[in-house]
N, C-alpha and C positions, 0 to 999 in steps of 0.2 A: 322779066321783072315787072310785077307792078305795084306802084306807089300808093297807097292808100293815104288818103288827108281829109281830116275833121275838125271843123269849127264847133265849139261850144259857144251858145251864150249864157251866162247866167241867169238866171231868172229873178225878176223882182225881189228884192230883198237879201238876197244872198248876193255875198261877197266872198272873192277870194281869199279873205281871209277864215269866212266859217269855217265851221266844224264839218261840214256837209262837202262843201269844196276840199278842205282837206283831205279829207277820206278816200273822196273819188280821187285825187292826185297821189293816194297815199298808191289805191288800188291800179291805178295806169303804170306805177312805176315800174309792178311788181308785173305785170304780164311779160313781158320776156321773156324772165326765168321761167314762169310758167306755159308758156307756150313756146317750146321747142322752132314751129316755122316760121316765127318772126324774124328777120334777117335784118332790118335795120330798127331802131323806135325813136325817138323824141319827141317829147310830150312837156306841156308847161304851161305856165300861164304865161298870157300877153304884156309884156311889157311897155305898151303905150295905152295909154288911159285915153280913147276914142270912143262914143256910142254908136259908130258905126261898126265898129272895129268888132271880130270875134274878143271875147273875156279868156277863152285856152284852146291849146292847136294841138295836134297828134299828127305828125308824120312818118307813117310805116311804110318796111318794103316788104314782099314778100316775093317766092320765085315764080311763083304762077297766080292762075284764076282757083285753081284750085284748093293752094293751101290759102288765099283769102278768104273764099269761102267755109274753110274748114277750120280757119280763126276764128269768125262770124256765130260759128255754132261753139266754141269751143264754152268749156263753161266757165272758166277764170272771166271769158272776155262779159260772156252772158251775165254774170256776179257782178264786173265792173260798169255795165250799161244798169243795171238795174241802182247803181248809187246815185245816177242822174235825176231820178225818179226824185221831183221837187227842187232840184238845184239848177238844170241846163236843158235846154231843148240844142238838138245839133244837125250838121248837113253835111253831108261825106261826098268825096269823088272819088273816084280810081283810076289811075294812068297807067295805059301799058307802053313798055319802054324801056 
């Protein structure tokens, strides 16, 4: 099994509440359905108002190294990183386990 986890921060100007943040939340909710090898997902925004703190979290599982990487390319995921573009810069880890 390994965990995959990503921190969002928003970027200047944008808030959880735009149009732009929504979108991208609209699109994370919807990869599941669309990709088959996701085995676990939750995804959301941060509930504590911190400026250290990430602004939204994603934590997936998947059964191996390989259908993460074949999530990575998938193109729902590709579509949903591309909504970032102006809203969040992010940093991912993966645990195997």
């Amino acid at each position: 099994m390994i965990t995959h986890v990503v921190l969002f921060k928003l970027l200047p100007g944008v808030s959880p509440e735009s149009r732009a943040a929504l979108e991208f939340h609209a699109a994370m909710l919807e990869l599941p359905r669309q990709i088959p090898l996701i085995r676990a997902w939750r995804c959301g925004f941060n509930t504590v108002a911190d400026a250290q703190a990430a602004d939204y979290l994603l934590v997936a599982e998947f059964d191996n190294q390989e259908d993460l990487f074949a999530y990575f390319e998938h193109p729902a995921h590709v579509a949903a990183v591309r909504c970032l573009d102006g809203v969040a810069d992010l940093q991912f880890a993966d645990l195997a386990g």
